[in-house]
Backbone atoms as SQL, in Angstrom:
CREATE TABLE atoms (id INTEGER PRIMARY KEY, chain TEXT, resi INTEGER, resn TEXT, atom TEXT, x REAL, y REAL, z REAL);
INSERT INTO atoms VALUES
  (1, 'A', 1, 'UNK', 'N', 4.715, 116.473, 46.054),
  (2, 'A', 1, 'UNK', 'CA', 5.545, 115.488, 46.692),
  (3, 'A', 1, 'UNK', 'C', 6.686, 115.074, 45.762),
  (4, 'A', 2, 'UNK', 'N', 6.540, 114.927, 44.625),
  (5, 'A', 2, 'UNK', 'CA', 7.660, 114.717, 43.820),
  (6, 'A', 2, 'UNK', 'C', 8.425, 115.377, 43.438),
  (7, 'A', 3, 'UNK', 'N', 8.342, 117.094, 43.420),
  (8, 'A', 3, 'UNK', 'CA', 9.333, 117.710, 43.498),
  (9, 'A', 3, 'UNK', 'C', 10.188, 117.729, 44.587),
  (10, 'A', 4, 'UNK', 'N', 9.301, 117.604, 46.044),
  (11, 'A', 4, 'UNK', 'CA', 10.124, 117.772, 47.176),
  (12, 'A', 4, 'UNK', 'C', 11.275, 116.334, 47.284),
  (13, 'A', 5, 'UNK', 'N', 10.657, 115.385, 46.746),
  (14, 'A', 5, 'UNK', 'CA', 11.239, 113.987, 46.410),
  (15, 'A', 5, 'UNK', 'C', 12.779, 114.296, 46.126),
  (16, 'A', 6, 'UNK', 'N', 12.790, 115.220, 44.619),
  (17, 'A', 6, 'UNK', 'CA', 13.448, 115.375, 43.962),
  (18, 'A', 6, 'UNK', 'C', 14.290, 116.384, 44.066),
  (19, 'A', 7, 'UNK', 'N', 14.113, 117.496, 44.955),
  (20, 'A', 7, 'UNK', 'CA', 14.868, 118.169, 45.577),
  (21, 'A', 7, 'UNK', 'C', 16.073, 117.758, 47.048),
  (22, 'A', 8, 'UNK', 'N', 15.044, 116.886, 47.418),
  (23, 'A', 8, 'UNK', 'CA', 15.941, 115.867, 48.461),
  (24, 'A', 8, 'UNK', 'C', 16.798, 114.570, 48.019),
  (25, 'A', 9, 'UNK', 'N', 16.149, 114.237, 47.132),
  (26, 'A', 9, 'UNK', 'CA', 17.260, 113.549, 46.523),
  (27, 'A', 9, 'UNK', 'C', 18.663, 114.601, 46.033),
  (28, 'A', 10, 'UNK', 'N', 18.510, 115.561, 45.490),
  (29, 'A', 10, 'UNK', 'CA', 19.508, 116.541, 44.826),
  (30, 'A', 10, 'UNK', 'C', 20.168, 117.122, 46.019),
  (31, 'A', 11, 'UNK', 'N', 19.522, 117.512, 47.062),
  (32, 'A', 11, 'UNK', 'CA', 20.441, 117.596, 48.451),
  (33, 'A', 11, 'UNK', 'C', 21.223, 116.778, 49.091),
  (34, 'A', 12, 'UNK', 'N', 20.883, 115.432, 49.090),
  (35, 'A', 12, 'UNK', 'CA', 21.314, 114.412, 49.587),
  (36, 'A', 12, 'UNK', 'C', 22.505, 114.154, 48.307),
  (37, 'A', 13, 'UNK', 'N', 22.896, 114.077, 47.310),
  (38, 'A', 13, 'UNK', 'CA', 24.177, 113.958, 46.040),
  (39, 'A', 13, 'UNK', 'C', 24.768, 115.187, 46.717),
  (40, 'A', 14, 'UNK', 'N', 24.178, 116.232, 47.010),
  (41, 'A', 14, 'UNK', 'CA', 25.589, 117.534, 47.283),
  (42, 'A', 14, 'UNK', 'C', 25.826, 117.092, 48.619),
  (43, 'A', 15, 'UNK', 'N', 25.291, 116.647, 49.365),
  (44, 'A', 15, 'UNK', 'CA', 25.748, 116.331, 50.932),
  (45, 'A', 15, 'UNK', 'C', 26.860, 116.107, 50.567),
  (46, 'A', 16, 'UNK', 'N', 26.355, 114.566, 50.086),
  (47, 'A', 16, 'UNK', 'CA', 27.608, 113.559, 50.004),
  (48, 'A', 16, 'UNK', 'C', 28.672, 113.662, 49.580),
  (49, 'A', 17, 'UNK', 'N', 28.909, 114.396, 48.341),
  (50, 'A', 17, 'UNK', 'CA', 29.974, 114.839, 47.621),
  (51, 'A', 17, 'UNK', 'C', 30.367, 115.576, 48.601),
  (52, 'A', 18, 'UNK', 'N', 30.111, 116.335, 49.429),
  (53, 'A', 18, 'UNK', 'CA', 30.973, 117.866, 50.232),
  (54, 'A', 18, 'UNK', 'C', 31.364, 116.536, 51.575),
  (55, 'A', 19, 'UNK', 'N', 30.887, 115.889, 51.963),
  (56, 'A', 19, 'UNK', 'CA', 31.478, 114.759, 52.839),
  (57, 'A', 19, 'UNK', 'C', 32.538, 113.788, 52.442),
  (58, 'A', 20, 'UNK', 'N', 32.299, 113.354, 51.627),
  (59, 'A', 20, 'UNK', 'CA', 33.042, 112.268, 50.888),
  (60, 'A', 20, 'UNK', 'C', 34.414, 112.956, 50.392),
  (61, 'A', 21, 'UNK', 'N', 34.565, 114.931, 50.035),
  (62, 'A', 21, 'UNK', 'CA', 35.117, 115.531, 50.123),
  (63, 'A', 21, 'UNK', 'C', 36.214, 115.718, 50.947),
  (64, 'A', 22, 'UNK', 'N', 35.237, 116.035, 52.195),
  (65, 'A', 22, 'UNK', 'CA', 36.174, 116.212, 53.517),
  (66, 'A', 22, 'UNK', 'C', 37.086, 115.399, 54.110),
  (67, 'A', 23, 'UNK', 'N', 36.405, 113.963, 53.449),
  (68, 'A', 23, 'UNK', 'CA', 36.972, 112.426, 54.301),
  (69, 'A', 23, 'UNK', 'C', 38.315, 112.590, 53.259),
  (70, 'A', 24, 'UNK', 'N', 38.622, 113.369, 52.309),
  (71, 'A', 24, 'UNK', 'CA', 39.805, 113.143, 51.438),
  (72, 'A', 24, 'UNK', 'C', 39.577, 111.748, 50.276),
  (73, 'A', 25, 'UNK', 'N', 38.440, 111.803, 50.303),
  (74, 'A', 25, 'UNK', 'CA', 38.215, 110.700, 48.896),
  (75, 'A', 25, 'UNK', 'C', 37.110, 111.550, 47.801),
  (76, 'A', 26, 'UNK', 'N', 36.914, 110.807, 46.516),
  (77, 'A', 26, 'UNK', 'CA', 36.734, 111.337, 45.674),
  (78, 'A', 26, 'UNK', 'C', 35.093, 111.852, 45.363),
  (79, 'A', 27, 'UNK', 'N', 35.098, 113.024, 44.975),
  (80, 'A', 27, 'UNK', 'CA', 33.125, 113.330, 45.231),
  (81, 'A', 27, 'UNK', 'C', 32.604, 112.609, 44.654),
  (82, 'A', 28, 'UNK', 'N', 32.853, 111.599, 43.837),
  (83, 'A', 28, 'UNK', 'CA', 32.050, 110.249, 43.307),
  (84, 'A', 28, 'UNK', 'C', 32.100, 108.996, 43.716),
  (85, 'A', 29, 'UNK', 'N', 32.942, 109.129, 44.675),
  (86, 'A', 29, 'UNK', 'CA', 33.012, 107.582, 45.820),
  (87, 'A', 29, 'UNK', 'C', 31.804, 107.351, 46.039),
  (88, 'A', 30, 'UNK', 'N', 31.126, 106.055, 45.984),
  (89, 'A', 30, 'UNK', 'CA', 29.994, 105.309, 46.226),
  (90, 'A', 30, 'UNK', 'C', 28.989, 106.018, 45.048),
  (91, 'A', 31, 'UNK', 'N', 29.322, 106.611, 44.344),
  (92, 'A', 31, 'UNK', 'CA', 28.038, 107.322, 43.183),
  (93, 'A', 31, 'UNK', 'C', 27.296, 106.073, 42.333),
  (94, 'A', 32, 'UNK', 'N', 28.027, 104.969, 41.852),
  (95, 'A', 32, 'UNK', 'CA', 27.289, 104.317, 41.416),
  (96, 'A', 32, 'UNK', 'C', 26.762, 103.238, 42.221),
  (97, 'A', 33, 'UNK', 'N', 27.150, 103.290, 43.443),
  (98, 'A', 33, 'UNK', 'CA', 26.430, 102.161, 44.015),
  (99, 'A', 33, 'UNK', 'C', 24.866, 102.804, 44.667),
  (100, 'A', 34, 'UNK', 'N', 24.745, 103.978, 44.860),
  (101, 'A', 34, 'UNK', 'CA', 23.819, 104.256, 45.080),
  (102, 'A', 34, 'UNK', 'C', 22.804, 105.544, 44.041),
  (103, 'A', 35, 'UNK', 'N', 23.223, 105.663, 43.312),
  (104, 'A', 35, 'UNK', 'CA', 22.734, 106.223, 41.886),
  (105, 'A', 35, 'UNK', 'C', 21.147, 105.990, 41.830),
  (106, 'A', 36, 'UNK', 'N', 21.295, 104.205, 41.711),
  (107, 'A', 36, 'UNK', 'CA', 19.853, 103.498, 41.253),
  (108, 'A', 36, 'UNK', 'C', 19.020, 103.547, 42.377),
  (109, 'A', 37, 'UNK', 'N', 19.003, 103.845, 43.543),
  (110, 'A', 37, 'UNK', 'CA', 18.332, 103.649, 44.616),
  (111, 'A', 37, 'UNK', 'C', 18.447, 103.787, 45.737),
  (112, 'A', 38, 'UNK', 'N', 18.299, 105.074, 46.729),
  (113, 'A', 38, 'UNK', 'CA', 18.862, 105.112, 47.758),
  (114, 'A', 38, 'UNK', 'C', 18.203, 106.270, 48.852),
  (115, 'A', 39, 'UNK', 'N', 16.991, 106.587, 48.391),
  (116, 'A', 39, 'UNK', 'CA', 15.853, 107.380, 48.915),
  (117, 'A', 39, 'UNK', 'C', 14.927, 106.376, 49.700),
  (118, 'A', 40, 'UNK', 'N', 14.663, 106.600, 51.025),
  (119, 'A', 40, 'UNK', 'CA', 13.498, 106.056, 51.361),
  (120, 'A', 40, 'UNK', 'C', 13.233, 107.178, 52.065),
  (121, 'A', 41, 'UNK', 'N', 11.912, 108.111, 51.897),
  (122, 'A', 41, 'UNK', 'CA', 11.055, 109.064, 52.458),
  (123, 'A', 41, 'UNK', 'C', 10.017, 108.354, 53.309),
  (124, 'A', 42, 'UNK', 'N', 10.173, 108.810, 54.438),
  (125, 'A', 42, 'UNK', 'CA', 8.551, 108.445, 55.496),
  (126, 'A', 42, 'UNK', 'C', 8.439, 110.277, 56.096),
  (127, 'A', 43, 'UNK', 'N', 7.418, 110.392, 56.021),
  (128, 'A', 43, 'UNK', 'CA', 7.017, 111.608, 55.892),
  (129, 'A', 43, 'UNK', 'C', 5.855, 111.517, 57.109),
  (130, 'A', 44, 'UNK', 'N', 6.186, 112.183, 58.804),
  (131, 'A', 44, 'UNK', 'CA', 6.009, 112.025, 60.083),
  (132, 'A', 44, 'UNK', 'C', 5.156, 113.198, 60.495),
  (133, 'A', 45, 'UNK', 'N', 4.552, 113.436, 60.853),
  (134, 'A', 45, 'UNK', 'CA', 4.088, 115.084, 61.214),
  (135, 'A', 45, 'UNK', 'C', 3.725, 115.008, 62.916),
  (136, 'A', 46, 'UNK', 'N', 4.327, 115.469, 63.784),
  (137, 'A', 46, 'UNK', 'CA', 4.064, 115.575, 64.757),
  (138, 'A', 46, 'UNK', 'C', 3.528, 116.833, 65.661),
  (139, 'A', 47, 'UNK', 'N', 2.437, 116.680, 65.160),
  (140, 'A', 47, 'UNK', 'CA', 1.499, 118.045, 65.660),
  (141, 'A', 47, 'UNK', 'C', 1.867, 118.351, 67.125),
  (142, 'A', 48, 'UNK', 'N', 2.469, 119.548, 67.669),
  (143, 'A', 48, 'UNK', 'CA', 2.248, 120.525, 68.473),
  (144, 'A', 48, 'UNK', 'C', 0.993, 119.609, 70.115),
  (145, 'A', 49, 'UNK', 'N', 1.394, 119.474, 70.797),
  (146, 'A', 49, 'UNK', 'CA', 0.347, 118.414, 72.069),
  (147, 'A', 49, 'UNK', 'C', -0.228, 119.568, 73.117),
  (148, 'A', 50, 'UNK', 'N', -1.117, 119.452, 73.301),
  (149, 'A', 50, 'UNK', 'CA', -1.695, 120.269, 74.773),
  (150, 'A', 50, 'UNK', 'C', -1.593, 120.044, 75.822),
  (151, 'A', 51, 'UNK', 'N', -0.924, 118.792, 75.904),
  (152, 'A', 51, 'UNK', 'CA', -0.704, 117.976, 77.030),
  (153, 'A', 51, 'UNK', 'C', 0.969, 117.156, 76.980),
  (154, 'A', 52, 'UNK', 'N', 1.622, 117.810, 77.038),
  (155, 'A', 52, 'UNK', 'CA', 3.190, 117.393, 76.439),
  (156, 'A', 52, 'UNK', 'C', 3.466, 116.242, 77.461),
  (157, 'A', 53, 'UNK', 'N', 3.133, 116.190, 78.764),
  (158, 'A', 53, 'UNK', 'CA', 3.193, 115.621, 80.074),
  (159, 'A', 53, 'UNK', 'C', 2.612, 114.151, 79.963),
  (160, 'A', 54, 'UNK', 'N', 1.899, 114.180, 78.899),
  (161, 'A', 54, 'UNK', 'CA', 0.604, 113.132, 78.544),
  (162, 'A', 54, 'UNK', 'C', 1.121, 112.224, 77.355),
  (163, 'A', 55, 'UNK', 'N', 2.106, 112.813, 76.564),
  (164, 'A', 55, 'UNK', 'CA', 2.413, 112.451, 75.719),
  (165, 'A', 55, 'UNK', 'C', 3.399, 111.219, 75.512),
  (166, 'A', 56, 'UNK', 'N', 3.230, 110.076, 74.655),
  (167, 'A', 56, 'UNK', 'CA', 4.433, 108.803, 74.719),
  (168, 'A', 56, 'UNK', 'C', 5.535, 109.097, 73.857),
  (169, 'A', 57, 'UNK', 'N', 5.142, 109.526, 73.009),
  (170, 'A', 57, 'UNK', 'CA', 5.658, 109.845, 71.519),
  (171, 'A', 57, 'UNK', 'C', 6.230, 108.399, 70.836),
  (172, 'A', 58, 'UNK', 'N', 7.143, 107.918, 70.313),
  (173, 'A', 58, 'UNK', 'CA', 8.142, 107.257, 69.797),
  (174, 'A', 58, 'UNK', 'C', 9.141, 107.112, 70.623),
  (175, 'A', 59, 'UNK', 'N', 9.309, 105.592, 70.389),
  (176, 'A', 59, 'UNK', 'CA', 10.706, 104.891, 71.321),
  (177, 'A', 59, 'UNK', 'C', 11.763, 105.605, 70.797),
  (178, 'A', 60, 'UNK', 'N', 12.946, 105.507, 71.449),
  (179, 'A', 60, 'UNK', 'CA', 14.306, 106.004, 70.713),
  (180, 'A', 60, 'UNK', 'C', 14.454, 104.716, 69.538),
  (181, 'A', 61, 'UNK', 'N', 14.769, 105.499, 68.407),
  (182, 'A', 61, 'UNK', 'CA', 15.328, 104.683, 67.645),
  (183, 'A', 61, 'UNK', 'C', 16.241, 104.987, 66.504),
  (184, 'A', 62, 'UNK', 'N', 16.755, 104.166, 65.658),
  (185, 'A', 62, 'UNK', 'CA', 17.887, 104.707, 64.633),
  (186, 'A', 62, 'UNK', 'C', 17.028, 104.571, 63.262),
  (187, 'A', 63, 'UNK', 'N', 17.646, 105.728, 62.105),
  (188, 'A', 63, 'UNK', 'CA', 16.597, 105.740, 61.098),
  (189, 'A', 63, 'UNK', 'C', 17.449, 104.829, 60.207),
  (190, 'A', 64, 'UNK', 'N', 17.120, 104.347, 59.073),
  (191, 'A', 64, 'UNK', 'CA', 17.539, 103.244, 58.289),
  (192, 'A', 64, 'UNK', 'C', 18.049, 104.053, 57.480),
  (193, 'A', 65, 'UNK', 'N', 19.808, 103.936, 56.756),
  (194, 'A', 65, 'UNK', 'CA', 20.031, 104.430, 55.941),
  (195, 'A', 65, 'UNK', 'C', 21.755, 105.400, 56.330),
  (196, 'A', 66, 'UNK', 'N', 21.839, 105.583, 55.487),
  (197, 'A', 66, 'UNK', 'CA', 23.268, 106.600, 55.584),
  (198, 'A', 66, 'UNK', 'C', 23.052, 107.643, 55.905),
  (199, 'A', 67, 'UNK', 'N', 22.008, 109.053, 55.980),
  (200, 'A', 67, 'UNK', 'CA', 22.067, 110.043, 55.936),
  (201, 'A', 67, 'UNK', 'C', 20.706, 110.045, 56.136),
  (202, 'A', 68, 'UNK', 'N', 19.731, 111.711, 57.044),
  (203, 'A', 68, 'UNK', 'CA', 18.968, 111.560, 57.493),
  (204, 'A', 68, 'UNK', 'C', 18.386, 113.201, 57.101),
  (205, 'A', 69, 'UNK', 'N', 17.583, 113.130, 56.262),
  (206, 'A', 69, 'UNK', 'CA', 17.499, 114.676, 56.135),
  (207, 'A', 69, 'UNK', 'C', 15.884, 115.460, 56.715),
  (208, 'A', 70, 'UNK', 'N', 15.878, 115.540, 57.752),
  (209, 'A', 70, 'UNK', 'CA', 15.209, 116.717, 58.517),
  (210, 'A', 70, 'UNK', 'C', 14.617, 118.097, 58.298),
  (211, 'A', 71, 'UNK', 'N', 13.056, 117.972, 57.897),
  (212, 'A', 71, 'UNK', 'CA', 12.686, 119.388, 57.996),
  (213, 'A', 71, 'UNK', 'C', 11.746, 119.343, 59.202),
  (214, 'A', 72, 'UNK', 'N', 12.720, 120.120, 60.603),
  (215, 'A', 72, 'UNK', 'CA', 11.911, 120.779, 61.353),
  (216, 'A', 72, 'UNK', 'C', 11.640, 122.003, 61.738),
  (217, 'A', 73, 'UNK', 'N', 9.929, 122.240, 61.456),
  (218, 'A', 73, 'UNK', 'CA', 9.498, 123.584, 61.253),
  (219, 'A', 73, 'UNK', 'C', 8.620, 123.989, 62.506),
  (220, 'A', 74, 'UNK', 'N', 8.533, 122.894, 63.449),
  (221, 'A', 74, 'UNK', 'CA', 7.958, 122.906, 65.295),
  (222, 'A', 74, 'UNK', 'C', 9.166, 122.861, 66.048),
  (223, 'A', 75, 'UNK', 'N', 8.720, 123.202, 67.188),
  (224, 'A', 75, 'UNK', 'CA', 9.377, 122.839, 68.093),
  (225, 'A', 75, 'UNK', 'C', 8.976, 121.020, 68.833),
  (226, 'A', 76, 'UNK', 'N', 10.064, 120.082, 69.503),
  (227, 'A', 76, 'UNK', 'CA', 9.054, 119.050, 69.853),
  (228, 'A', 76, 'UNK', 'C', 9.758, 117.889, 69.185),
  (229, 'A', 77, 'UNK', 'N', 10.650, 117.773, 68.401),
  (230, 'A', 77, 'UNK', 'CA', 11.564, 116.509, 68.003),
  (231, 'A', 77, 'UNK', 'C', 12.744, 116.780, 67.983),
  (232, 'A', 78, 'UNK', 'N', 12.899, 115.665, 68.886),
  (233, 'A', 78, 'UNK', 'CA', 14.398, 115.696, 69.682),
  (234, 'A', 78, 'UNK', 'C', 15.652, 114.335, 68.797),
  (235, 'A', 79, 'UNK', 'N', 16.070, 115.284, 68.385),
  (236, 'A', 79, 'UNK', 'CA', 17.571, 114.333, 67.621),
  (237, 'A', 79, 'UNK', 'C', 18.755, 114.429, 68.781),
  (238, 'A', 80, 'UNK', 'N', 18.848, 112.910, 68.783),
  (239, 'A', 80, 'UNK', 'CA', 20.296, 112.917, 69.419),
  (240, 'A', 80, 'UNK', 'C', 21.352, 112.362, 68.866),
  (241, 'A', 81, 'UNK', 'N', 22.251, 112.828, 68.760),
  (242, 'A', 81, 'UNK', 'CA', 23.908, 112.714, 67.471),
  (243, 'A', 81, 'UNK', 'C', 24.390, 111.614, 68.343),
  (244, 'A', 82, 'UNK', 'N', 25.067, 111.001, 67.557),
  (245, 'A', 82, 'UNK', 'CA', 26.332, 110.075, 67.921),
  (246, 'A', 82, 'UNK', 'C', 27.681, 110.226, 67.717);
């Protein structure tokens, strides 16, 4: 878990820089404000249902935070963009 921690943290610094890029400001805009702290991991597993029809799942909702990084390796979670 702490490597994967730490690999997502290191994904999440190149995001930003290649964004913060694009917007025409500098790849260290906001670097020190979020340097010290800016990971919150919740780690969800939504097993595969036999009964998809049956299923409630989770309300729609928005995740907390600037950036949202996603490993989906099922089919079965539905992101919708804004």
């Amino acid at each position: 878990m702490v490597n994967y921690t730490m690999g997502a943290q290191k994904l999440q610094e190149e995001l930003m820089e290649v964004i913060f890029e694009s917007l025409g400001l500098n790849t260290n805009y906001l670097h020190e404000d979020i340097a010290e702290g800016s990971q919150v991991m919740a780690v969800n597993c939504y097993p595969t249902c036999p009964e998809p029809d049956l299923t409630l799942g989770l309300p729609p909702h928005t995740d907390y935070g600037m950036m949202s990084i996603i490993l989906q390796n099922h089919q079965g979670l539905q992101i919708m963009g804004r």
